[in-house]
N, C-alpha and C positions, 0 to 999 in steps of 0.2 A: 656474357650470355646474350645472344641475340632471340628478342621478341617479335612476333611475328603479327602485326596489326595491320587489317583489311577493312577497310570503315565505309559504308554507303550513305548515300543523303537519308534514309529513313532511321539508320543508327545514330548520325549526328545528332538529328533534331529529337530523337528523341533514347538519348545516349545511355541513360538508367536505365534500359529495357536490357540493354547487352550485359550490363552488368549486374543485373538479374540473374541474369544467364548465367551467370558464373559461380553463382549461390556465393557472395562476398557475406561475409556475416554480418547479419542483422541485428538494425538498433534494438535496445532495450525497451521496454513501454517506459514511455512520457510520464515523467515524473512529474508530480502536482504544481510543483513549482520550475517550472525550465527553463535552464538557461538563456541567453543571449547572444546568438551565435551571430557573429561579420563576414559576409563576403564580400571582395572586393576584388571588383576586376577593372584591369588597366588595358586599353588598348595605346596602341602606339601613331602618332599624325593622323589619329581623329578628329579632322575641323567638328567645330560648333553646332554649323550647319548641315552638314552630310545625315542628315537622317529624316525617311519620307515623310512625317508627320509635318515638317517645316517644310514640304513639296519646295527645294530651294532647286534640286534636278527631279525634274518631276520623275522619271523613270527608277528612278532608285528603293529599291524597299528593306528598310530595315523593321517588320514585321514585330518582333520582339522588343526595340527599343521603343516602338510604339506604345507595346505592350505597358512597358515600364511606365510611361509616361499618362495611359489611361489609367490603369492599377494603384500607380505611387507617385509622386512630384518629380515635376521639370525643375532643375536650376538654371533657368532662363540666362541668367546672367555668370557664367563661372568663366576665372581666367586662372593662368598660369602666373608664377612671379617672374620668370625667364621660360620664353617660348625654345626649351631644349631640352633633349630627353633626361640626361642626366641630372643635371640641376633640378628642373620639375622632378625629379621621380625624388631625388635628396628630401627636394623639400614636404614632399609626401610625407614620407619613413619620417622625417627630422619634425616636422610640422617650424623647420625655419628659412630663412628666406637663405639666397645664396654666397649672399658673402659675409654669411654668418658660420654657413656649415659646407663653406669656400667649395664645392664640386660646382664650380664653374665651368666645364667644357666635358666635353663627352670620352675624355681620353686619361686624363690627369688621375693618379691612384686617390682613393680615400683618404680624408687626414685621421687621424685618430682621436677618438675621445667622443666621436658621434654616438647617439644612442637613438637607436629605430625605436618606431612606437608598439613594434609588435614583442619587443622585450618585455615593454609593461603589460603586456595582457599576458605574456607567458608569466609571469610575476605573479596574475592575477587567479591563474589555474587554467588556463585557455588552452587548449591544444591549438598549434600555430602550425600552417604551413605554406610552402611557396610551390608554385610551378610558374614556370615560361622565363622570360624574359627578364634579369637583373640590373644589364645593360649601365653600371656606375663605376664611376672608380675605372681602376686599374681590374679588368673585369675578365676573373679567369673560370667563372662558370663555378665556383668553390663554393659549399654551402657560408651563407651568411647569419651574422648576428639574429638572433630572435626566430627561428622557427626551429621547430623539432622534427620538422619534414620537407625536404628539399629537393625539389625538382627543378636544377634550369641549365642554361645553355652558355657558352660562354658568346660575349657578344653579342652581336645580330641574330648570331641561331641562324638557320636553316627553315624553312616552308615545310620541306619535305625529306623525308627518312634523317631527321634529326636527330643529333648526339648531346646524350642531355647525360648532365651529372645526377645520380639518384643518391643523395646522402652520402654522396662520396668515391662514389661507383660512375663509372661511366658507361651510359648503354646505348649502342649504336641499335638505331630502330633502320628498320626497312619495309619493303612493301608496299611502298608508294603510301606510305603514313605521314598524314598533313597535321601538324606541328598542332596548328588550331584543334582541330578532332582530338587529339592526342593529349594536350593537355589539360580539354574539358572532362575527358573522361578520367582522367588520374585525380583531377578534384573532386569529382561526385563518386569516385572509390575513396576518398580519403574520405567524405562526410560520411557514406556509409559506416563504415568502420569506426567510427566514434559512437564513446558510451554515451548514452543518451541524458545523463544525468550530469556530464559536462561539456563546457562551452570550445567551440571550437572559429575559427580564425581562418579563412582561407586569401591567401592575397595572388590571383588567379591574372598573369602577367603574358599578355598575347603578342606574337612578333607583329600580327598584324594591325595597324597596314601599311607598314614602312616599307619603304622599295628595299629590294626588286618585288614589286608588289605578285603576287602568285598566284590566283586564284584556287579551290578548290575545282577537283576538276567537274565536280557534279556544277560548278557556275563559269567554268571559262567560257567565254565570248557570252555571253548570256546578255551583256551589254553592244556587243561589239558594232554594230547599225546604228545605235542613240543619237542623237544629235546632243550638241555641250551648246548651252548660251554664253557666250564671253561677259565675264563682270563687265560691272558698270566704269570699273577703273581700268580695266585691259591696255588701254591705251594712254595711261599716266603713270610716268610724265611724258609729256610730248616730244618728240627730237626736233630738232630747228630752233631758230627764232621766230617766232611766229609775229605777221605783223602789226606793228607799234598802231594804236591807235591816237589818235592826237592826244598831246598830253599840255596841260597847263605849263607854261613857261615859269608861275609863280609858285605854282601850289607845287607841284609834282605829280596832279594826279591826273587820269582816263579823262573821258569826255563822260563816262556811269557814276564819273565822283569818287571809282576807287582806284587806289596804288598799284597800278597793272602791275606792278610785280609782286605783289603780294600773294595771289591766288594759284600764279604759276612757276614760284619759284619751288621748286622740289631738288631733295637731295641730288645730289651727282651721283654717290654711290646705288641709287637707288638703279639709273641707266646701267651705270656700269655694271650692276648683278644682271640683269636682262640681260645682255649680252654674254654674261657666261652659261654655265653647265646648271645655274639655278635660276636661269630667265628662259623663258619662251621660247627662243628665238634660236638657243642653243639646248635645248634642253635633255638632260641626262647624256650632254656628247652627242647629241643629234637623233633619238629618240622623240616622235613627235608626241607634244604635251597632249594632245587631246587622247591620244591612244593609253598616254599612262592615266591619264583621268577617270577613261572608263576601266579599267585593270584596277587600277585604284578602287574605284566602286564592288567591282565582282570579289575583289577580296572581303572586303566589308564587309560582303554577306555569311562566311563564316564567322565571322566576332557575333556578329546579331545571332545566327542560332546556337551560338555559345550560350548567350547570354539565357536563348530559350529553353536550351536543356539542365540549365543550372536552376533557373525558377521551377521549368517542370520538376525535376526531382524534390525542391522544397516541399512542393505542396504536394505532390503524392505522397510526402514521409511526413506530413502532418506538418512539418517545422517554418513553414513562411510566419507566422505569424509573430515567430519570436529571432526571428532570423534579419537582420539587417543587411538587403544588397545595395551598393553601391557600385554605378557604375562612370568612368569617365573616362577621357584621355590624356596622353601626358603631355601633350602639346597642341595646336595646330595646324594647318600647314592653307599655303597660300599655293593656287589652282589657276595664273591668269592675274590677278591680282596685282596692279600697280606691275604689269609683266614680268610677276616672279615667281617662282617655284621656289618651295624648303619653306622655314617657319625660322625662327628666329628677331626677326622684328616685332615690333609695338605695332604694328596695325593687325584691324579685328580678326581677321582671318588665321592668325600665326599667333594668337595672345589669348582667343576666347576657349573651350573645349566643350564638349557634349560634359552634362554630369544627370546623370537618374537617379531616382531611390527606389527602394521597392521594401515596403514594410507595412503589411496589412496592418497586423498589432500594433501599428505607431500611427500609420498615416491615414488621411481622409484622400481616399481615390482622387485623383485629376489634381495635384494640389500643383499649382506653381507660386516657383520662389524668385521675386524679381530683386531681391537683393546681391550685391557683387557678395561672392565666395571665391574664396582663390584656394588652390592646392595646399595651402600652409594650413588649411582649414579641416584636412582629412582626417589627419592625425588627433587635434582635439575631439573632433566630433565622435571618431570610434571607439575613445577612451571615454568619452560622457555615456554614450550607449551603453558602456561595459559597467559602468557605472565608477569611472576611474578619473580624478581630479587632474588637470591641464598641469603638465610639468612645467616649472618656470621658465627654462628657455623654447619654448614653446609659442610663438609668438602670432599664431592661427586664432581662431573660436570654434568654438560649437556651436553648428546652426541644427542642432535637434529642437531646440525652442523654435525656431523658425519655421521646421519639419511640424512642427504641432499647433502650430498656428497660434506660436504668444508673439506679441510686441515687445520688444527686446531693444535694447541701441544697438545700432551695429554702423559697421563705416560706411562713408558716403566718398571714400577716394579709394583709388585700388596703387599701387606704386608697382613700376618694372624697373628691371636690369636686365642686362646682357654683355659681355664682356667678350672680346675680340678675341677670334682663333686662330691658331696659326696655320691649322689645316682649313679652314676655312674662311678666307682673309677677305670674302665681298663685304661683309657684313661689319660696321666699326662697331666699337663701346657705346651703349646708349644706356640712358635714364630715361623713366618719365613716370606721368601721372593720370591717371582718367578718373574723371566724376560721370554722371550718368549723364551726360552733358558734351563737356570737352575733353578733348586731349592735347596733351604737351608733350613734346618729345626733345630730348635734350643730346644731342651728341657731344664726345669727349676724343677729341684726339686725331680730331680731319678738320680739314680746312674747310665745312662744310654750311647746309644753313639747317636751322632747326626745322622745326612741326608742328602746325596747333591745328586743332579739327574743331568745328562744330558740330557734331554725333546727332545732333537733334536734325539740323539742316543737307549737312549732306555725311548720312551715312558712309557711304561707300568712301570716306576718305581720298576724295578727289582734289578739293578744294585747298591748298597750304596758306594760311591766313596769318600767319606766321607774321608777318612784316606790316597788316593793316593798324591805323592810329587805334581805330576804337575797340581795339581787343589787347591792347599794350598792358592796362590795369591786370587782366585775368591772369595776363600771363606770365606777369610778375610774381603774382598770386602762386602759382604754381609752381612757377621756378621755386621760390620761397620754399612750398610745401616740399618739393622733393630735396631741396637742402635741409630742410625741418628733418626727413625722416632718416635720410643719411647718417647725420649726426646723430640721433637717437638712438640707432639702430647700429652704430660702428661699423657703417659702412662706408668712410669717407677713404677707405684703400681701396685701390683695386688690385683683386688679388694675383698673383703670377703662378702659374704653372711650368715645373719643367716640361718641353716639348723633344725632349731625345726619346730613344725608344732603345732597352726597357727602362722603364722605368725602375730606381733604385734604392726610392726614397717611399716611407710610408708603408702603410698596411700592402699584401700578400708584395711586396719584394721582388724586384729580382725577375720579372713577369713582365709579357707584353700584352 
């Protein structure tokens, strides 16, 4: 059956008016005591910074996550465990790290025996549901574990007149029907439609703003004239040998007292992605990066008034107050940066992610949280809301305490991985570790040199300190630490993925 959806900029932003229109049947009156209902929406290669309250591109406006952030708390500090859709979204659902609940690469099927955390709120009596983007596993668009209402796409999905699985059904939309629009309003017809006397679960999964980046067309070119400032790292590592400054015959070192190779030894593979299809220089096959930059931007502004018609509807139907939104992204992505495009590495741009709250009944307005929170953290916290105890492999926290402003312990290291693909072979296997301070970066399986930053000193990860005497101790320290958590954490295998296609091992079979 083909549905016939026409959506305008004044329907998007304010998307509950249209389905008004439609007389969808109406909540119950509020019950004395009301539930606890979670929204949670995932955007896809949301950097950290791409949003105008951090004026980081001055021209850019996301209006609504502003919103968020004056309304409910900034988590200043949130990172990924692995800067990759897959993995980060596992470890969402799983709340465990990747080579625990092994969806290491974005292609390899599911292993069996994982358990989502939106099963435990169906457990709990939650009406649970999905729309957009699944994007895990061996990903054929087929409804998954823990929700009673299923809306997604196989894949990438499509921008526009999208073919999305509805609980089983498959519905080709047309009409020039933008995926974003489309699947804010199938969410706030789904809250509608709940009895008001129980909790409901929405985990609200947008294609955007993974390339081929689309814009709505109420915002194409809306960027297009902007001027882009090139980061501060654009230009590292440097090509050549740049030249020697005198160097001590005894010591080894500069005539500044430091190990001139120390500062500028950067990985090789790091050139070597620059010069392909996820560096600058090539980028997307000879697509220029500034162009996707801004296209990049212009799509982001449908996720933002997603995010605005989902709140508006809250608090027109009375329920913000008992309503928990969360919102973030599942990865990164680097813009120019060390001349790279894609996300995938341990540096800040590809590791940190946007994350908001918005929970009048919980939170004190303007609240920021400068604690490290990582994606393995989503899953306990929505179960503490629900009022539902951390399953043991579980290996995240609940930052609702921190949302409420107790003093709590929490960590003061955050640990990554990433693990080599065969589809995408710039990038090797790394480890590492960051405190609010430093970072270590450890490669596995290139003939290459490591990584240490000073975060305090130079931000923008310019600097590779890697080889100086008087940072040797720290970063012993660290090496140490990320073999500490390895071993701890049974992650001393790295795990392998069949790369044939189809795949023939593992959940849905037999499927590419």
């Amino acid at each position: 059956m083909k549905l016939r959806y026409l959506l305008t900029a004044a329907s998007l932003i304010f998307a509950h008016l249209l389905l008004q229109a439609g007389n969808p049947r109406p909540r119950k009156q509020q019950p004395t005591t009301r539930p606890k209902n979670i929204v949670f929406i995932l955007s896809d290669d949301h950097r950290y910074d791409y949003m105008s309250f951090l004026k980081k591109i001055p021209w850019l406006e996301t209006p609504q996550m502003d919103r968020m952030v004056a309304d409910g708390a900034y988590i200043r500090n949130a990172f990924v465990t692995t800067a990759l859709s897959s993995p980060s979204r596992a470890s969402i659902l799983t709340g465990m790290y990747s080579h625990n609940h092994k969806v290491v690469d974005n292609s390899a099927p599911l292993p069996s025996g994982l358990t989502f955390f939106p099963e435990y709120l169906q457990q709990a009596g939650y009406r649970t549901a999905f729309f957009g983007k699944w994007h895990m596993g061996n990903d054929t668009g087929d409804p998954q574990p823990g929700f009673d209402h299923w809306e997604g796409f196989r894949g990438q999905g499509e921008y526009w007149n999208p073919r999305i699985n509805t609980n089983g059904k498959w519905i080709q939309y047309g009409d020039s029907a933008y995926v974003t629009d489309l699947l804010t309003q199938h969410a706030i017809e789904f809250m509608k439609n709940q009895p008001a006397d129980k909790p409901f679960f929405i985990y609200l999964s947008h294609k955007g703003v993974h390339a081929e980046f689309s814009p709505a067309t109420r915002h194409k070119g809306s960027y297009a004239d902007k001027e882009l400032v090139l980061p501060a790292s654009y230009g590292v590592p440097q090509y050549g040998i740049p030249p020697l400054p005198s160097i001590d015959s005894l010591t080894g070192k500069a005539a500044s007292g430091k190990d001139y190779y120390g500062e500028h030894m950067m990985p090789d593979w790091v050139k070597n992605q620059r010069e392909s299809w996820h560096g600058v220089d090539y980028s997307y096959h000879g697509r220029p990066w500034d162009v996707q930059v801004r296209n990049y931007c212009e799509t982001l502004r449908s996720v933002d008034e997603s995010i605005g018609a989902i709140l508006d509807y809250l608090k027109a139907e009375g329920l913000e107050e008992n309503t928990l939104v969360i919102y973030m992204g599942d990865n990164g992505f680097a813009w120019g940066e060390h001349g790279l495009i894609d996300k995938r590495q341990f540096y800040e741009e590809s590791v940190r992610v946007p994350m908001l709250v918005y929970c009048p009944g919980m939170l004190k307005p303007g609240t920021v949280i400068e604690n490290m929170i990582q994606n393995v953290d989503i899953a306990p916290t929505m179960l503490d809301y629900a009022g539902l105890a951390k399953p043991a492999q579980m290996v995240g926290y609940s930052f609702i305490p921190l949302l409420k402003g107790e003093k709590i312990p929490w960590r003061n290291e955050i640990f990554y991985e990433y693990y080599w693909e065969y589809d995408f072979p710039q990038t090797p296997t790394m480890h590492g570790v960051r405190t609010d301070r430093y970072k270590y970066i450890r490669y596995h399986g290139v003939w290459d040199t490591n990584e240490f930053y000073d975060l305090q000193d130079d931000p923008a990860e310019t600097r590779n300190l890697i080889a100086l005497p008087e940072h040797q101790q720290i970063i012993r320290q660290m090496n140490k630490a990320l073999y500490d958590w390895l071993e701890s954490t049974d992650g001393m295998n790295i795990p392998l993925k069949r790369a044939e296609r189809p795949h023939l091992d593992h959940r849905n079979a037999g499927t590419y």
